[in-house]
C-alpha positions as CSV (number, residue, x, y, z in Angstrom):
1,X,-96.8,-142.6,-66.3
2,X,-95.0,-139.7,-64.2
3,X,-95.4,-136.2,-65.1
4,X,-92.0,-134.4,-65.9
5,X,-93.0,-131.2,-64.2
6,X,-94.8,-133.1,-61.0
7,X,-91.8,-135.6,-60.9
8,X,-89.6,-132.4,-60.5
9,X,-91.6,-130.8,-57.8
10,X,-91.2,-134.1,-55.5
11,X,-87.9,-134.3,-56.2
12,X,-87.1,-131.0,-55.1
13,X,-88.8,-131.2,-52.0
14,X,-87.4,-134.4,-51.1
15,X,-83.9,-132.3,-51.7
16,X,-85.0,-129.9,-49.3
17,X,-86.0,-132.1,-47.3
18,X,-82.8,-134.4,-46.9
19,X,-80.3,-131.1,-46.1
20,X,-83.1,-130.5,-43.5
21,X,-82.4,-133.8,-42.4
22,X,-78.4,-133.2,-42.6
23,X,-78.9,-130.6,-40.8
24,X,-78.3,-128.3,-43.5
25,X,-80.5,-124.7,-43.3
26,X,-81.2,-122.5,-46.7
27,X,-79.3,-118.9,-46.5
28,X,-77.7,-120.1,-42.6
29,X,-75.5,-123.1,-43.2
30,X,-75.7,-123.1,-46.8
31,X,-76.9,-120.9,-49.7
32,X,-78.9,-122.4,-52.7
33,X,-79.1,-121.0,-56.2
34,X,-82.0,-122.4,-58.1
35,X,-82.0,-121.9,-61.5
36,X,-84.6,-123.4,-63.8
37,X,-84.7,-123.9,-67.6
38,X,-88.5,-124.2,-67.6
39,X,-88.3,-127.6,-69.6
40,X,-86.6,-126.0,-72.9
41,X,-83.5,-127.9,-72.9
42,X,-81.6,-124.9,-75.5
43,X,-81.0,-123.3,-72.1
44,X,-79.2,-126.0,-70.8
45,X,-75.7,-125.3,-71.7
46,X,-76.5,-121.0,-70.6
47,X,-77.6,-122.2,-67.3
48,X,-74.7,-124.5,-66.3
49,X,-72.3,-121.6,-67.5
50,X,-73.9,-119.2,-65.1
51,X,-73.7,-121.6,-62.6
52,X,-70.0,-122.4,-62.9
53,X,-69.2,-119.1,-62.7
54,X,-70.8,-118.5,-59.2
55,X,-68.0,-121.2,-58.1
56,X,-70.6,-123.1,-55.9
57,X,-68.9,-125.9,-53.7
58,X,-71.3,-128.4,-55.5
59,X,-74.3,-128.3,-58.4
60,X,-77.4,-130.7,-57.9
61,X,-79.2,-131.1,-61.4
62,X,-82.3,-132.7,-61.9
63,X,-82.3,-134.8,-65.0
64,X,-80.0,-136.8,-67.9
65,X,-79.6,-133.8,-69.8
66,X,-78.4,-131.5,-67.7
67,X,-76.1,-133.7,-65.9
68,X,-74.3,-134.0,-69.8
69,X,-74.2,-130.2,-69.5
70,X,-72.9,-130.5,-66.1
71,X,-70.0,-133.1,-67.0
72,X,-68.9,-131.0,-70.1
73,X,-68.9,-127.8,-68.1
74,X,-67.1,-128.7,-65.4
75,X,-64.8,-131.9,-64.1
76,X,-64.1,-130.2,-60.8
77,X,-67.1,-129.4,-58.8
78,X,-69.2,-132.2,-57.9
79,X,-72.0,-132.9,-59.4
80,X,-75.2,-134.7,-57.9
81,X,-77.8,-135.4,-60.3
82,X,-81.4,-136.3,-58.4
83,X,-82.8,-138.7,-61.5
84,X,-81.8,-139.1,-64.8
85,X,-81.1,-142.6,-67.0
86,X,-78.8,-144.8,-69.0
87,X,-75.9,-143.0,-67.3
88,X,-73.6,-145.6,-67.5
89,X,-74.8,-145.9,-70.6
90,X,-74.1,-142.5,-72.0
91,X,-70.5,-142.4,-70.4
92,X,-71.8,-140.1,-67.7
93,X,-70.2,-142.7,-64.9
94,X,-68.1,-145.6,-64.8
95,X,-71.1,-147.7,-62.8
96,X,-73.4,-146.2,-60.3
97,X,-71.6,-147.9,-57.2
98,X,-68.5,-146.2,-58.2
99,X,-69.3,-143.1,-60.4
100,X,-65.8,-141.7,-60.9
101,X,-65.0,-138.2,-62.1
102,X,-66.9,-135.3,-60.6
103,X,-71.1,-136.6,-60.9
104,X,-72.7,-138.8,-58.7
105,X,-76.0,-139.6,-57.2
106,X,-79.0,-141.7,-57.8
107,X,-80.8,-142.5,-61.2
């Protein structure tokens, strides 16, 4: 069984690593926020609304329940969620070929 916590450093350093790969350089060709609710999901909804109002030209989230935070806070900056399940499922996307609306990425 994966650990939450461990499971969430990989998948941030494989993030890091693919805008390395892009081409993409923290605080030269793009600036990243990270904001982290320290696994207590009542900070959710506070964090999204921070993040919203810094207008960023996408948000990345990391798991199922913030990307239902995401998709309630905003439908017009993209959303890319790293992992997170039953998506289809939980109305999140149409299908994960063709997402629709504002999230998208890989579950």
């Amino acid at each position: 069984m994966r650990s939450g916590p461990a499971r969430a450093v990989r998948a941030l350093e494989a993030f890091r690593q693919r805008l390395c790969d892009a081409s993409y350089v923290d605080g030269q060709t793009l600036a990243v926020e990270y904001l982290y609710a320290e696994g207590k999901a009542e900070r959710y909804a506070g964090l999204m609304r921070e993040v919203v109002r810094l207008e960023p030209d996408a948000i990345a989230v990391a798991a199922t329940g913030m990307a239902q935070v995401a998709r309630q806070a905003t439908t017009t900056i993209p959303a890319v969620f790293m992992f997170a399940d039953q998506l289809v499922a939980m109305g999140l996307v149409a299908s994960l070929a063709r997402p629709g609306g504002n999230l998208t990425g890989r579950g």
